[in-house]
C-alpha positions in Angstrom: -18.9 -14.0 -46.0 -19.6 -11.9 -48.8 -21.2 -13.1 -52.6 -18.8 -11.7 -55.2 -20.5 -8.8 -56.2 -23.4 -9.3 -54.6 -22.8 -6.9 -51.8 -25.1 -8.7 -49.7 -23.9 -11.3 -46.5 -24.6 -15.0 -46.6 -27.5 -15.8 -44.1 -26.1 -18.1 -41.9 -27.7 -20.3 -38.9 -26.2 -20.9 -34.9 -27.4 -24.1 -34.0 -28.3 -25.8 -30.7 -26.1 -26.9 -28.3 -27.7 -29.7 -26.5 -27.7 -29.2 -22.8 -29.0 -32.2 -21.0 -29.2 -31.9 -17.3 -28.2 -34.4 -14.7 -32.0 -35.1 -13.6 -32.3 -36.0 -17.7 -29.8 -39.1 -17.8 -31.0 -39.9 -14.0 -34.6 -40.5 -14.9 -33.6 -42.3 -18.4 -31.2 -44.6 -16.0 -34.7 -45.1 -13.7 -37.0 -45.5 -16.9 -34.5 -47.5 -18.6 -34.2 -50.1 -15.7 -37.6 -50.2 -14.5 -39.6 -49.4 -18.0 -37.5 -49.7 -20.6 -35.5 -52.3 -20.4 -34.4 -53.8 -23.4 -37.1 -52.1 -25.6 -35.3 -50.0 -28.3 -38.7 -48.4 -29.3 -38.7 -44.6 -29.7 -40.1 -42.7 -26.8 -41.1 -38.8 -27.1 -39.7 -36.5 -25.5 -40.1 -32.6 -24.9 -37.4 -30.0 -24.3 -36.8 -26.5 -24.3 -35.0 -23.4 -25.7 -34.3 -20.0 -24.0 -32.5 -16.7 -25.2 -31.6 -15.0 -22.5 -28.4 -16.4 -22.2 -25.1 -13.5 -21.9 -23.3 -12.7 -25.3 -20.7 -15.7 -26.3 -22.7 -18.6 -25.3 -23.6 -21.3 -27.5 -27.6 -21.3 -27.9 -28.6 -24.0 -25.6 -31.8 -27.1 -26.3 -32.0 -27.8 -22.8 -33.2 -31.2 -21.7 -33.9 -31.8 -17.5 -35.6 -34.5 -15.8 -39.4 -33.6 -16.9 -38.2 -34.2 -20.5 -40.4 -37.5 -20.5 -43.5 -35.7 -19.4 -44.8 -34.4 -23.0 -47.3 -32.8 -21.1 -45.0 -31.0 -18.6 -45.3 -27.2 -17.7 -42.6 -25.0 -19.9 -40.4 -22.9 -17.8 -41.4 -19.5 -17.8 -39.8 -17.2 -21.0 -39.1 -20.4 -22.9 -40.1 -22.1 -25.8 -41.2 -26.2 -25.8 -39.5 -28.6 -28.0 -40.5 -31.5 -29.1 -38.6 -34.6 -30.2 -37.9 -38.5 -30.4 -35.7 -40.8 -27.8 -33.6 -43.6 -29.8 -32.4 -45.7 -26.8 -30.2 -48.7 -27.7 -29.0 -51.1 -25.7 -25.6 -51.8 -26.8 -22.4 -49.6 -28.6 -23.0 -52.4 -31.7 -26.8 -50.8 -32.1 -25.6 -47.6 -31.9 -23.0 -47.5 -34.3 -25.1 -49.2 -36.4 -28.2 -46.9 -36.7 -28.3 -45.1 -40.2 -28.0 -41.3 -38.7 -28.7 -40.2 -42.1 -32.2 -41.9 -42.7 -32.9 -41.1 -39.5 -32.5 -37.3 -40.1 -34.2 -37.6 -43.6 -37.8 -39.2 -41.8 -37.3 -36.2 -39.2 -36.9 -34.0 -41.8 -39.8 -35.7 -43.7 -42.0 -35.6 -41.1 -41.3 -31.6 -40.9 -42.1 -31.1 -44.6 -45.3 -33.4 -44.1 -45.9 -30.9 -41.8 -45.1 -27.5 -43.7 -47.0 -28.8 -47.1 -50.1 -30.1 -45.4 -50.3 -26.6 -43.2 -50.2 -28.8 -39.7 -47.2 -26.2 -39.2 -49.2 -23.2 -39.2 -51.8 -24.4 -37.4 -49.2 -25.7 -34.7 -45.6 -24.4 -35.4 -43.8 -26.3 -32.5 -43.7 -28.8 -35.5 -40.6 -26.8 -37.1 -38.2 -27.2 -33.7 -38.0 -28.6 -30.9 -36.7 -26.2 -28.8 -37.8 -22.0 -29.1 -37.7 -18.6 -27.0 -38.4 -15.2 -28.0 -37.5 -11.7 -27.2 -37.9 -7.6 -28.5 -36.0 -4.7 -28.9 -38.5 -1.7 -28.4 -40.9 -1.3 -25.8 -44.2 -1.0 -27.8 -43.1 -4.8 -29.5 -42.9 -6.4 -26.0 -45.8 -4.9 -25.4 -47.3 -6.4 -28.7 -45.5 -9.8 -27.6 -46.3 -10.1 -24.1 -50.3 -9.5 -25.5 -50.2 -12.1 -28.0 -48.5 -14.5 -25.6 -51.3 -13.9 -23.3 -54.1 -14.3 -25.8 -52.2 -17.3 -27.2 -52.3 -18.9 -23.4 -48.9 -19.6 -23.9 -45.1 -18.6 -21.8 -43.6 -17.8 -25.2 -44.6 -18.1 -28.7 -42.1 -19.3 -31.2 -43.1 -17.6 -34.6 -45.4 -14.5 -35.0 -46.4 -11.9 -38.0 -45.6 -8.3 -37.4 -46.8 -5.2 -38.8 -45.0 -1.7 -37.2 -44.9 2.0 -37.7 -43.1 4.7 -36.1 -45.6 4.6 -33.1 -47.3 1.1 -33.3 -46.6 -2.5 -33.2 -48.9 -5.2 -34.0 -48.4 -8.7 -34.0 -50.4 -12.0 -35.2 -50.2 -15.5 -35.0 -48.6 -17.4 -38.7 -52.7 -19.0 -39.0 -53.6 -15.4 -39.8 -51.1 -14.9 -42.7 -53.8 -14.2 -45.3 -56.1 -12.1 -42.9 -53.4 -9.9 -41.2 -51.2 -9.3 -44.9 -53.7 -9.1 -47.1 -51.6 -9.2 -50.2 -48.8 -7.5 -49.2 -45.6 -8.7 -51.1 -43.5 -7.2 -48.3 -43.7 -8.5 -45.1 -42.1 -9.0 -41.7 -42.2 -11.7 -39.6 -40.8 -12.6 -35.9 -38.9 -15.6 -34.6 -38.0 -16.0 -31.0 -34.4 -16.3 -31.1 -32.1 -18.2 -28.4 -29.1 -17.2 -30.5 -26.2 -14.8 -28.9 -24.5 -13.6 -32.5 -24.8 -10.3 -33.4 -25.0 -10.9 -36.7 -26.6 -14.1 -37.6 -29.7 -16.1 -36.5 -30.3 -19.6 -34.1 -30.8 -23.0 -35.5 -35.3 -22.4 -35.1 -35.5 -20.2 -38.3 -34.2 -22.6 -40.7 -37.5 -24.3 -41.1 -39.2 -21.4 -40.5 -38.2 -19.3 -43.9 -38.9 -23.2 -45.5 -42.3 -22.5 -44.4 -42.7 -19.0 -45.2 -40.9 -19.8 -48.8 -43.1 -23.2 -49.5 -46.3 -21.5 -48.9 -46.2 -17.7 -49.4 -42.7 -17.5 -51.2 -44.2 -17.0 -54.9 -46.1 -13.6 -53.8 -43.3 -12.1 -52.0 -41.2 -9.5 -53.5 -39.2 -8.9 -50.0 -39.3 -10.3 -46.5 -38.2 -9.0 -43.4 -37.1 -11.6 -40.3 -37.1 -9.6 -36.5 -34.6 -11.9 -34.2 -36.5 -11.4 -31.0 -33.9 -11.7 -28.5 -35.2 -11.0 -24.1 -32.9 -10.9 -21.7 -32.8 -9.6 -18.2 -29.7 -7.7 -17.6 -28.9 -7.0 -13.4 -32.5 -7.8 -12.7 -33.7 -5.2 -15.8 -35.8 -7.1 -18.9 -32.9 -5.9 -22.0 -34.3 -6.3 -25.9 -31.2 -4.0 -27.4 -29.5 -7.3 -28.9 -32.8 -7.8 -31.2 -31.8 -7.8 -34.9 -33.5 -7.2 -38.1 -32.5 -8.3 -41.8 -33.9 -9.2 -45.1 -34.0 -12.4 -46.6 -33.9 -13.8 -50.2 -36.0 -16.9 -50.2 -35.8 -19.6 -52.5 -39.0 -20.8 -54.9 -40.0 -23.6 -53.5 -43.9 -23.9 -54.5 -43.1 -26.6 -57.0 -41.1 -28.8 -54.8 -42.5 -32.0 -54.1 -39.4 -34.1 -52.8 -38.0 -33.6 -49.4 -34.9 -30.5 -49.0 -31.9 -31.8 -48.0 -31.6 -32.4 -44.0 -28.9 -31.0 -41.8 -28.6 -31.3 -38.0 -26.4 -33.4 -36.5 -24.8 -32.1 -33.6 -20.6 -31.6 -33.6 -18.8 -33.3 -30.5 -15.5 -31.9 -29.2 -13.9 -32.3 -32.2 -15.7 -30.6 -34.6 -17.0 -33.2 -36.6 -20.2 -35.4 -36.9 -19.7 -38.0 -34.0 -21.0 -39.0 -30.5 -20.6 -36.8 -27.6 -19.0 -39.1 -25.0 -20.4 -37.6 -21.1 -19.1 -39.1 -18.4 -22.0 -39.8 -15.8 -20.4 -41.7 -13.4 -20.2 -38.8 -10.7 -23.7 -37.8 -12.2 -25.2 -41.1 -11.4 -23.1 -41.6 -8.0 -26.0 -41.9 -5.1 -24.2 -39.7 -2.8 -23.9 -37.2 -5.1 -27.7 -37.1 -6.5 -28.5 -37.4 -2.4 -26.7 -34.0 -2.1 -28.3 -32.6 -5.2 -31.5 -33.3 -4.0 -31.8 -32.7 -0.2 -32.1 -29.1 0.3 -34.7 -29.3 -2.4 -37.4 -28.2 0.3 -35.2 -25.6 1.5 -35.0 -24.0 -2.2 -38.4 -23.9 -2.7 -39.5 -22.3 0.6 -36.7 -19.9 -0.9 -38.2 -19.6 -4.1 -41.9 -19.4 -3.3 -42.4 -18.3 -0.3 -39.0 -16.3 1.8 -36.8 -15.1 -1.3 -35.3 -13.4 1.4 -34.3 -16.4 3.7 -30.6 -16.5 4.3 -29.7 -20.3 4.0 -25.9 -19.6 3.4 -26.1 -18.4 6.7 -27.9 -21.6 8.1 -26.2 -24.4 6.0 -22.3 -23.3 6.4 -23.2 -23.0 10.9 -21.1 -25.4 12.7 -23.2 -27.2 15.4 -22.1 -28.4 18.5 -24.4 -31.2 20.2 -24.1 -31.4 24.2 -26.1 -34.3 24.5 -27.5 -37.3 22.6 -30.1 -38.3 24.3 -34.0 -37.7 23.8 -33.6 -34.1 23.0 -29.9 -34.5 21.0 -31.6 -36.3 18.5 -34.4 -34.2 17.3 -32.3 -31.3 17.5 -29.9 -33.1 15.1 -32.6 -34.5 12.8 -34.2 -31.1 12.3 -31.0 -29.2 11.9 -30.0 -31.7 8.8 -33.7 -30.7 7.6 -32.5 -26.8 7.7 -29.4 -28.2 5.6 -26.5 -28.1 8.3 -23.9 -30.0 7.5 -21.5 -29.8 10.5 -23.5 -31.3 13.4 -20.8 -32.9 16.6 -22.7 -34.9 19.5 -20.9 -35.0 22.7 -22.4 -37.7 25.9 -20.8 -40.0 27.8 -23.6 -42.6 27.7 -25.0 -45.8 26.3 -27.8 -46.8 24.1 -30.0 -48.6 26.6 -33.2 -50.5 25.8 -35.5 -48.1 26.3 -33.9 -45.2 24.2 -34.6 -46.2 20.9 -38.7 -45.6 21.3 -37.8 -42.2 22.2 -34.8 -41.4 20.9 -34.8 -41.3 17.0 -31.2 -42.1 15.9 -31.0 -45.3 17.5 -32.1 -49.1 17.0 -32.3 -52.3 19.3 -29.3 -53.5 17.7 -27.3 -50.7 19.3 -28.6 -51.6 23.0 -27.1 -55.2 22.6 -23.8 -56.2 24.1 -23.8 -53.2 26.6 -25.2 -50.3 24.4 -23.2 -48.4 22.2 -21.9 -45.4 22.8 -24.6 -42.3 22.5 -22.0 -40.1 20.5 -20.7 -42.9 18.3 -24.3 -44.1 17.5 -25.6 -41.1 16.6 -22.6 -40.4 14.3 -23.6 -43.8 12.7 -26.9 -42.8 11.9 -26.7 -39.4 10.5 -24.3 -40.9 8.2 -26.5 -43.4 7.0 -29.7 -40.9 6.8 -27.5 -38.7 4.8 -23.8 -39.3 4.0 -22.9 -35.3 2.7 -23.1 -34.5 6.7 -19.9 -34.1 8.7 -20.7 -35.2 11.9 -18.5 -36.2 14.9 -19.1 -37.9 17.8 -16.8 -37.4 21.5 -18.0 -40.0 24.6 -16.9 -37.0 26.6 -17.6 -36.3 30.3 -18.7 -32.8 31.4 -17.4 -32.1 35.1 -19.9 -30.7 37.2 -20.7 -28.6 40.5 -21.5 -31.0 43.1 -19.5 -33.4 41.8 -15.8 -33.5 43.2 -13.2 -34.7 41.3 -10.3 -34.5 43.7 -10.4 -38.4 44.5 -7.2 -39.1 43.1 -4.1 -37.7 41.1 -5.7 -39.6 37.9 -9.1 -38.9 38.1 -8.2 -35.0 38.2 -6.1 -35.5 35.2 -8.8 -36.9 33.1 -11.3 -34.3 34.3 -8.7 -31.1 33.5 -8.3 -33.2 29.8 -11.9 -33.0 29.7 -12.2 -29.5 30.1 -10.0 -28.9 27.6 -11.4 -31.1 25.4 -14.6 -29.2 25.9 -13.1 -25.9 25.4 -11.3 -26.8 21.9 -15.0 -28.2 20.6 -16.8 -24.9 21.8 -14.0 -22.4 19.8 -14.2 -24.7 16.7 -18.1 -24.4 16.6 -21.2 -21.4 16.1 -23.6 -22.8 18.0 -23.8 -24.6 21.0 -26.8 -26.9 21.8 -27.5 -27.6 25.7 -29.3 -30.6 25.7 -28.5 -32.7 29.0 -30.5 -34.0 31.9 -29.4 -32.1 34.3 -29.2 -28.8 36.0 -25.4 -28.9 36.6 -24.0 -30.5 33.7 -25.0 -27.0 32.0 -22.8 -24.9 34.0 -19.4 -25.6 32.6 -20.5 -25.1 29.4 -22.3 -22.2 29.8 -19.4 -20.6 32.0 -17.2 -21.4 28.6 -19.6 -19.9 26.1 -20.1 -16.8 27.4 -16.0 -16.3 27.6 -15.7 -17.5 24.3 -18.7 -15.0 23.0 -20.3 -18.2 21.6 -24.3 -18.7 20.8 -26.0 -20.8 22.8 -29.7 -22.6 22.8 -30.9 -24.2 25.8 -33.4 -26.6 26.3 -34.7 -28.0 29.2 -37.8 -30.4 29.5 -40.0 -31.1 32.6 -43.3 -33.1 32.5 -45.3 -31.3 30.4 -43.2 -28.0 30.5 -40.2 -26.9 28.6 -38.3 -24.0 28.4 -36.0 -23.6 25.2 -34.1 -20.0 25.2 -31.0 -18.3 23.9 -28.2 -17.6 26.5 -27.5 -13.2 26.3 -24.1 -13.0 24.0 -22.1 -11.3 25.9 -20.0 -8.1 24.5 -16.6 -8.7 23.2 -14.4 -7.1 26.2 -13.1 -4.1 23.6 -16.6 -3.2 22.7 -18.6 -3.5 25.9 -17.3 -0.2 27.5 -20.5 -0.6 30.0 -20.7 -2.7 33.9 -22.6 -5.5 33.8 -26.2 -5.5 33.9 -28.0 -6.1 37.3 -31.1 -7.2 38.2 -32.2 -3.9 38.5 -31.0 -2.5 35.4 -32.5 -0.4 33.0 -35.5 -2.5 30.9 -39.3 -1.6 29.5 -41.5 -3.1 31.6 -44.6 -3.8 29.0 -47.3 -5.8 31.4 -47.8 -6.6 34.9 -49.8 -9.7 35.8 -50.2 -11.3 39.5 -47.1 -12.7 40.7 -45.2 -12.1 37.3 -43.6 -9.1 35.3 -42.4 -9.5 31.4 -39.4 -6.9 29.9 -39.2 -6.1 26.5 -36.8 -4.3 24.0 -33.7 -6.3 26.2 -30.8 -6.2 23.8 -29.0 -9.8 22.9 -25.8 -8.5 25.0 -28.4 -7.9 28.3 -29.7 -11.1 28.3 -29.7 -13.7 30.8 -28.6 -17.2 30.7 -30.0 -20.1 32.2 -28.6 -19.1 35.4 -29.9 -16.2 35.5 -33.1 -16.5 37.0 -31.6 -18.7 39.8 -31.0 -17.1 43.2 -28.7 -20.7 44.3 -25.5 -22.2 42.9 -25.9 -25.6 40.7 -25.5 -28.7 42.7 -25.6 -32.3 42.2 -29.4 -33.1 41.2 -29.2 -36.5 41.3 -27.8 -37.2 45.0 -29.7 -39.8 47.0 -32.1 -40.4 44.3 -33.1 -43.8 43.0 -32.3 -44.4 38.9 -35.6 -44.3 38.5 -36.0 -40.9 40.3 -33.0 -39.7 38.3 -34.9 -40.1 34.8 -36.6 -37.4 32.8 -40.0 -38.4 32.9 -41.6 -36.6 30.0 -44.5 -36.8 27.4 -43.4 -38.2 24.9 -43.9 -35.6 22.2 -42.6 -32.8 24.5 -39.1 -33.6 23.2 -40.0 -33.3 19.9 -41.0 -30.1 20.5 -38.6 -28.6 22.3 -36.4 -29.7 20.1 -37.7 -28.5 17.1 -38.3 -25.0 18.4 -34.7 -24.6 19.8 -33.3 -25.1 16.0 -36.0 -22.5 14.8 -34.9 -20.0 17.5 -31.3 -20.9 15.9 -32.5 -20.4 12.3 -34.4 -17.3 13.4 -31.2 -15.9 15.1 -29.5 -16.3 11.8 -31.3 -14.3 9.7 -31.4 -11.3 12.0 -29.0 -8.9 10.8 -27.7 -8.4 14.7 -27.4 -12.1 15.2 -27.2 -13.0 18.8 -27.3 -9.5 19.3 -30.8 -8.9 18.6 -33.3 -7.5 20.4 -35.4 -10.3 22.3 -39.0 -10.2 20.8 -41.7 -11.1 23.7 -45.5 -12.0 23.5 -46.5 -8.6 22.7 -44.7 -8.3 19.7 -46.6 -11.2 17.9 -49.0 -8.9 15.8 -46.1 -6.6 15.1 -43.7 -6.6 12.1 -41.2 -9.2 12.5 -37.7 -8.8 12.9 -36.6 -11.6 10.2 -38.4 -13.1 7.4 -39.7 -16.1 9.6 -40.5 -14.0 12.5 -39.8 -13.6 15.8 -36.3 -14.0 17.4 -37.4 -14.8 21.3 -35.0 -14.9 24.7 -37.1 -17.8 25.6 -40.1 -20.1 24.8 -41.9 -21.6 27.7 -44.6 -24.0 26.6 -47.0 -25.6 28.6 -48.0 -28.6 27.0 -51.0 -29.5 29.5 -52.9 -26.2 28.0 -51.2 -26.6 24.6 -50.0 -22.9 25.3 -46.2 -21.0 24.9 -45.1 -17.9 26.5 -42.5 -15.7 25.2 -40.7 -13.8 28.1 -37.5 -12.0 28.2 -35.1 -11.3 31.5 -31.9 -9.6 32.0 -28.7 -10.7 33.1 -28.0 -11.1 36.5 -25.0 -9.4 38.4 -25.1 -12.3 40.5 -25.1 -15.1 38.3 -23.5 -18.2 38.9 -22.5 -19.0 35.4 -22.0 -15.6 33.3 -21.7 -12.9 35.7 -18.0 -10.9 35.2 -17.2 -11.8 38.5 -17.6 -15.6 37.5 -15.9 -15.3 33.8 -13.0 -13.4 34.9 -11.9 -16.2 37.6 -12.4 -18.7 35.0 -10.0 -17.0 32.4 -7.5 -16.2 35.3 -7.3 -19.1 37.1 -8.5 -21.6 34.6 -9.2 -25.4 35.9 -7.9 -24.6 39.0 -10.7 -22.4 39.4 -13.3 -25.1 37.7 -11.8 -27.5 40.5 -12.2 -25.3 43.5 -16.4 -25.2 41.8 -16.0 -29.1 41.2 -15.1 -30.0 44.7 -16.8 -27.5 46.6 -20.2 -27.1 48.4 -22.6 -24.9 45.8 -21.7 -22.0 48.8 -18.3 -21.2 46.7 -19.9 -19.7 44.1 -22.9 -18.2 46.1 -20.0 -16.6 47.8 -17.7 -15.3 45.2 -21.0 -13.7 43.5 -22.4 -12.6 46.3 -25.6 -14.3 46.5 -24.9 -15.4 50.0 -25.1 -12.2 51.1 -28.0 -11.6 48.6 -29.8 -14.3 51.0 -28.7 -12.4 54.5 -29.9 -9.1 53.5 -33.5 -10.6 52.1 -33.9 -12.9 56.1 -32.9 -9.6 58.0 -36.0 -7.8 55.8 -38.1 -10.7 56.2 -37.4 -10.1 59.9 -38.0 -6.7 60.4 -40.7 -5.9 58.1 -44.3 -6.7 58.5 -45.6 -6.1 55.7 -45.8 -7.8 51.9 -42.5 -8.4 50.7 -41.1 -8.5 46.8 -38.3 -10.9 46.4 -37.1 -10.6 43.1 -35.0 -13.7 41.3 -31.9 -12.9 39.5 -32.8 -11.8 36.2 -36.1 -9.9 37.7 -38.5 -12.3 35.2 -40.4 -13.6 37.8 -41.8 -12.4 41.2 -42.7 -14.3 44.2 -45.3 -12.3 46.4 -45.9 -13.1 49.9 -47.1 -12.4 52.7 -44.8 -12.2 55.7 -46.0 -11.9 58.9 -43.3 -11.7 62.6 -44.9 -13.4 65.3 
């Protein structure tokens, strides 16, 4: 408003709008229960201001969980404030605290400050909460040198002298040195305040200063509203203002100004702001808050480039809950996934839970619980924001007939089709069973439904974790299938072994690949001890964990499952993603504590994802899966043509003398011989 006649505008202030975080009322809840308790005694506390908020905001004393720590490191571009906690126990007490003498001893303490010069020497004493920022280059210049020589993030208050080509700024202790008598003067504040015509809530006290010590020599003072913000990613000083002020003469006051500062609520008068914390202070909630807090600081600090969208919204499908099911699942909810399902069709026994990480003795009694149902259990408990599933689902596999009876076919064509609805509705699928065969149907079913799939398979002290080729949706592929034969770089070639590189993810093989024989049953005429994984036990682990990193890795290439396989040789080039490498497969060696990265093609002749496999399966459907089931393995060595693969290489064996190459399916690995007809 204008003064009647005056001409001039009405300085007017913007104050604070307390922001206090959900990490602030958490650790008074923690301090108040543990510490506290029913001691009402004040307790310091330290906030902080900043003005780079957008235009329209209120200007914000922020208050977060460090707020107890007086000692705590300021956020960088803001200002520390420093205050008093009044905690009382009940409604009664705080209804009953005089607000106004409590203001008046703050306000007293501040004027302590400003007459005795304790302000200038240290003017956090005027607010508890400042930021600063500047208009013209050559200032923030100025203002980044002073905050550097001050050792300080930002400084609150400053002195400022300024031509047409120069800036120079000062600290308010050097008042008399830097003015020297001047009776005009400008001064800086760092200003949180988004008006465009008036100043925030920290120069109040400021000008009481200024006007207590210095006012009587003053003919005119000038106030600079430093205001910083970064606009898309550029530092913006444009909404800086500058004014003159009146002050009032103040060097004979000796009683204490009138006190102001109570904040509003909602209603626009002096009251308590009522915040409802219940959802604040709900477990689950602060559990959610909290979890990915590793993941945001590998973010922040170290891969501002890491894609965790990417990571954290990828649906997760579990084949397996065994040894290897749980680490997976353990480490994906460590990357943030929140979608994991398990599928098994066994029981916790009693010596899974040394091993096997999600269950407990108690889930062996009585029979064993469920695999699937156990694990759901457990992820739920370690962290109840995860939606996770569980299905005590069979897998129907080569070598393993299921014509017995009219019913026992029923339930294995329901379980197919339960297994196909569970691989459409997820992005990833994790192979993670104990044997050979009971990776085939899910493999055949990927690869039709263009689905990304990790493998992992352990032996003693061996594992091989890889990523299945994604094949080419039918419209794009325009190409034949790859053979073993087909076009690839070969980059080394050691006895007995030959490594490709630059294979495309559509060119890849899958764990079938390098086979030259149809999946059988595995287990037949063994003993249940003989049927056991016998591993070391940290080869799980492992395998485990590196099967989710070659699934994190995936997702941050831009090409996804498409990517190009990265081999051994490409370790001390520049990496694909921003955490490395994306491999075909990892082979470790745990005896020599060694891994190998190789890469093969596809095979025409592959068992599980050649086209002349996946176009009987989406043709005939089950009935083709049951002519597989309840067949010897020579069905599909027949319909791929790897029985006639195995003529052609006896009649060479036969009628050569001399060495021969046989090469496996996806041409990774060569077995040299010599052959001799006698």
């Amino acid at each position: 408003m204008e003064l009647a006649g005056s001409g001039r505008l009405v300085l007017q202030f913007a104050p604070f709008s307390s922001a206090l975080d959900a990490g602030f009322w958490h650790e008074l809840t923690q301090r108040k229960l543990n510490d506290y308790r029913l001691d009402e005694s004040p307790r310091n506390i330290r906030g902080y201001y900043y003005n780079g908020d957008p235009a329209g905001l209120p200007t914000r004393l922020t208050l977060e969980f460090s707020a107890f720590d007086v000692n705590a490191v300021t956020p960088p571009r803001c200002c520390p404030a420093f205050g008093t906690l009044y905690n009382t126990n009940t409604l009664q007490s705080f209804k009953s605290i005089d607000k106004k003498a409590l203001l008046e001893q703050v306000g007293k303490e501040t004027w302590d400050a400003i007459k005795s010069g304790r302000a200038i020497e240290d003017p956090s004493l005027l607010n508890s909460f400042l930021l600063l920022t500047f208009a013209i280059q050559t200032l923030q210049d100025s203002y980044n040198e002073l905050c550097q020589k001050e050792e300080v993030t930002a400084v609150p208050y400053f002195l400022v002298k300024y031509t047409e080509d120069s800036v120079s700024l000062a600290s308010l202790r050097n008042w008399n040195e830097f003015f020297k008598g001047q009776t005009k003067v400008t001064v800086g504040v760092y200003d949180p305040c988004t008006l465009t015509q008036y100043p925030g809530w920290p120069l109040r006290n400021f000008l009481i200063l200024i006007a207590y010590n210095w006012g009587s020599f003053l003919d005119s003072l000038e106030v600079l509203c430093f205001r910083d913000r970064t606009m898309q990613g550029v530092r913006d000083t444009q909404h800086s203002i500058i004014f003159e002020v009146k002050l009032p003469q103040m060097a004979s006051v000796t009683d204490c100004p009138k006190c102001v500062g109570w904040e509003k609520n909602q209603k626009g008068s002096l009251g308590p702001r009522m915040v409802n914390l219940s959802e604040c202070m709900d477990p689950k909630r602060l559990a959610e808050s909290s979890v990915d807090l590793n993941l945001k600081l590998m973010r922040w600090r170290l891969v501002p480039t890491l894609g965790l969208e990417n990571v954290v919204t990828t649906r997760c499908l579990l084949l397996g809950a065994g040894t290897l099911g749980c680490n997976v699942a353990r480490t994906l909810m460590g990357w943030g996934v929140r979608q994991i399902t398990f599928v098994d069709n066994a029981k916790v026994s009693y010596s899974n839970p040394v091993r096997q990480s999600l269950y407990e003795f108690e889930d062996c009694l009585d029979g064993g619980k469920p695999k699937a149902l156990a694990a759901v259990e457990k992820l739920q408990k370690i962290f109840p924001g995860v939606k996770v599933e569980g299905f005590n689902l069979s897998i129907p596999m080569p070598g393993h007939p299921v014509n017995f009876s009219a019913v026992t076919m029923q339930q294995a064509q329901k379980d197919v089709e339960q297994l196909e609805k569970l691989i459409c509705s997820h992005d990833v699928i994790f192979l993670l069973m104990d044997t050979r065969e009971s990776r085939w149907l899910p493999t055949v079913i990927a690869a039709s439904q263009r689905k990304l799939v990790i493998n992992a398979a352990l032996g003693f002290d061996t594992f091989v974790v890889m990523r299945h080729g994604l094949k080419k949706l039918k419209q794009e592929s325009g190409e034949p299938a790859a053979s073993a034969a087909a076009t690839a770089t070969i980059t080394s070639s050691l006895t007995g072994c030959s490594l490709f590189s630059n294979i495309p993810g559509h060119k890849l093989g899958c764990y079938f690949c390098n086979d030259v024989v149809a999946p059988g049953d595995s287990t037949r005429d063994r003993t249940l001890d003989q049927q056991c994984t016998v591993s070391r036990p940290g080869l799980a682990m492992i395998a485990g964990a590196l099967a989710v990193e070659l699934m994190v890795s995936i997702l941050q290439h831009a090409e996804g499952g498409y990517a190009v396989a990265s081999s051994s040789d490409d370790r001390l080039n520049e990496p694909p993603t921003s955490l490395g490498l994306v491999p075909h497969q990892i082979r470790g060696f745990l005896s020599r504590f060694d891994n190998v990265l190789p890469a093969s093609l596809a095979f025409d002749k592959c068992t599980a994802c050649s086209p002349v496999v996946l176009d009987h399966f989406e043709k005939e459907g089950f009935q083709f899966l049951a002519n597989v089931f309840n067949s010897s393995h020579s069905f599909l060595e027949d319909l791929t043509g790897l029985t006639l693969l195995h003529q052609e290489t006896q009649a060479a064996e036969i009628s050569h003398d001399k060495y021969f190459v046989a090469w496996t399916g996806s041409a990774m690995l060569m077995e040299c011989r010599e052959l001799k007809v006698g």
